[in-house]
N, C-alpha and C positions, 0 to 999 in steps of 0.2 A: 453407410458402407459397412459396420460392426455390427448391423440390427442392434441396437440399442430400443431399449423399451422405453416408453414415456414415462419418466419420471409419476410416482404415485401422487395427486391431488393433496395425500395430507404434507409433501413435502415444497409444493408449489410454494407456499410462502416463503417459509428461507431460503430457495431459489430465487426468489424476490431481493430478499436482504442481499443477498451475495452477486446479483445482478447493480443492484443499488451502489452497492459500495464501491465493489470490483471495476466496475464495467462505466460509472458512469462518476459518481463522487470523488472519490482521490482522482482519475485522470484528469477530470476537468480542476476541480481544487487547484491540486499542486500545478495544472500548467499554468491558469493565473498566478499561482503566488511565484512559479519562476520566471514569470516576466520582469518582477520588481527587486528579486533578491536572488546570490550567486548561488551555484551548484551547491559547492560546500557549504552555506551557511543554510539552505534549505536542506544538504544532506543530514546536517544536528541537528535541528530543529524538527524533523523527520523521526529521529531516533525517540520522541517518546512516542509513535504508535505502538510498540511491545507493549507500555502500561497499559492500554486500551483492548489490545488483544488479550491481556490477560483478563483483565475487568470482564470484558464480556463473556471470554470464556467461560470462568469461575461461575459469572452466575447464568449465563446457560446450561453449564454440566452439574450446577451444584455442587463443584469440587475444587474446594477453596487451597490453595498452597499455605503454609504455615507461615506464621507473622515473619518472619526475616525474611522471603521470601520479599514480599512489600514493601519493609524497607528499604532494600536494596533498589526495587525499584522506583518507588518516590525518589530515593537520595537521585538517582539518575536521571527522572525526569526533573526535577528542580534543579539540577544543574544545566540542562538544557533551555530553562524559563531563564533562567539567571544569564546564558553566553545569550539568548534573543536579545533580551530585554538592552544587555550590556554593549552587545553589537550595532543598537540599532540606534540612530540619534532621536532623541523624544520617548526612547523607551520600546517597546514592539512595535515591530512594523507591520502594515497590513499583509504585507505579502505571509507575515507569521502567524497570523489570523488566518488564512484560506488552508493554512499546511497545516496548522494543528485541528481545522476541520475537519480536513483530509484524512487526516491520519486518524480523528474519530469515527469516520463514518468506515476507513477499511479496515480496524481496529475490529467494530460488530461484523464485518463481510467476513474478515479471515476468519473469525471465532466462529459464526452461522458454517460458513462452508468449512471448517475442517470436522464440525461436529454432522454435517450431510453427509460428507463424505465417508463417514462408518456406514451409511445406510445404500447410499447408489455408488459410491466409488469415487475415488481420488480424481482422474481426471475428467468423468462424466461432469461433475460438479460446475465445471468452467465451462466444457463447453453445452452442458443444456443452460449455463444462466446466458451464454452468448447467443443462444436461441433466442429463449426467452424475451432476448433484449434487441435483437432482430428488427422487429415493427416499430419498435421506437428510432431506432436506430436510425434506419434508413433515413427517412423523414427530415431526420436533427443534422443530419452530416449533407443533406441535398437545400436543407436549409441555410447551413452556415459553412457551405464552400468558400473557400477561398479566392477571389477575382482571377489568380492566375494562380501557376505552378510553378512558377520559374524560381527554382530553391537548388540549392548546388548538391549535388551529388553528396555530398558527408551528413546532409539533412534528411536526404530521403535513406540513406542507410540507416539513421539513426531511429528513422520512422518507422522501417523493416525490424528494425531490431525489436522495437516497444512493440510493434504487432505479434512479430512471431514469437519472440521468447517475454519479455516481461507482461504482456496481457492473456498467452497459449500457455507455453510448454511449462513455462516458470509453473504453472500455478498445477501441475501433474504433481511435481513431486513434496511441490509445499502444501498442500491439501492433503496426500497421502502421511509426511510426516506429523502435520496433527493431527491426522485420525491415531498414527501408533501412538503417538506417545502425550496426547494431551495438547490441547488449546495454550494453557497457562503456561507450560513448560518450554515446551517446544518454541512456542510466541517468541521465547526470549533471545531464539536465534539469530535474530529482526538489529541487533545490538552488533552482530558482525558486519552488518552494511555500511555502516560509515567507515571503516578500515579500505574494505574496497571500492569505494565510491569514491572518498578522499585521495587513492592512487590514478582509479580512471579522470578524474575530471582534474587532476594535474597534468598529468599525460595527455588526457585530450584538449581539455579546455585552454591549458597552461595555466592554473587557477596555482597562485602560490598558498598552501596551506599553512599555515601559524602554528608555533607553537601552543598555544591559548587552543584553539580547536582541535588539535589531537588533544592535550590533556582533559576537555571535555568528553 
């Protein structure tokens, strides 16, 4: 409808990456690992994707942030290893294994696509890798339907919601802010999520939050 141009061939590959990660890695990941573990304790354990987004950033742009910089974020994600580990009886649990995959593989997607995003544009980015991802698509989801639909109305909002805004719109204006202002920098805003994640899944889920997990 925008006449939009086909993305240039030399950018098809990290339209790949950002297909990979975006579109197909963290969704699947994290919905397994919240099978076996609560909202909140997947939304900590969540919060070191910023290390990864930086990681990858850095060394895709060749634009390293200075050593405090790093510590601050090690210190953050080791304390996130530390509330799993301490959370979990036997030490990490699986489901904390599929979420820090997760958050590996969207970790390299955000870093690839906010660094695309200087070249075709902040939200061309999501929706050529939703193309892209198109033919695969169809296939996997006609594959592994569901036997029935019969799911209550607060489930299929919830499944509107992740459609339209956290896998669409969300990714307009977070793709446009690491093209301004930097992969590594920017990435770190990923650290405000748990603040309101830990209010909606109180309020929705009735999930009681711990003292122990906001001080994390």
């Amino acid at each position: 409808a925008l006449k939009q141009k086909l993305p240039n061939r030399q950018h098809w590959p990290a339209l790949a990456i950002v297909a990979f990660g975006a579109v197909f890695a963290y969704p699947i990941f994290s919905a397994i690992a919240m099978q076996t573990v609560d909202a909140s304790h997947g939304i900590l354990v969540s919060s070191i994707m910023p290390l990864f987004t930086a990681i990858f950033g850095a060394y895709l742009s060749q634009q390293w942030p200075r050593t405090g910089f790093w510590l601050c974020a090690l210190t953050g994600s080791i304390s996130v290893i530390w509330y799993a580990s301490g959370s979990a009886q036997g030490g990490i649990a699986t489901g904390d294994f599929w979420l820090i995959l997760a958050c590996f593989c969207c970790g390299l997607s955000y870093a690839q696509g906010g660094l695309l995003a200087r070249h075709i544009g902040s939200w061309q980015v999501i929706c050529w890798a939703l193309v892209f991802s198109l033919p695969l698509l169809l296939p996997l989801c006609w594959a592994v339907q569901p036997d029935h639909y019969q799911v209550s109305l607060h489930s299929w909002l919830g499944f509107g919601y992740l459609a339209l805004f956290s896998m669409f719109l969300g990714f307009f204006a977070w793709y446009k802010g690491l093209a301004l202002g930097g992969v590594a920098q920017v990435g770190q805003l990923q650290l405000l999520t748990p603040f309101f994640a830990f209010s909606w899944s109180s309020l929705w889920l009735g999930e009681q939050i711990s003292p122990v997990q906001w001080l994390v």
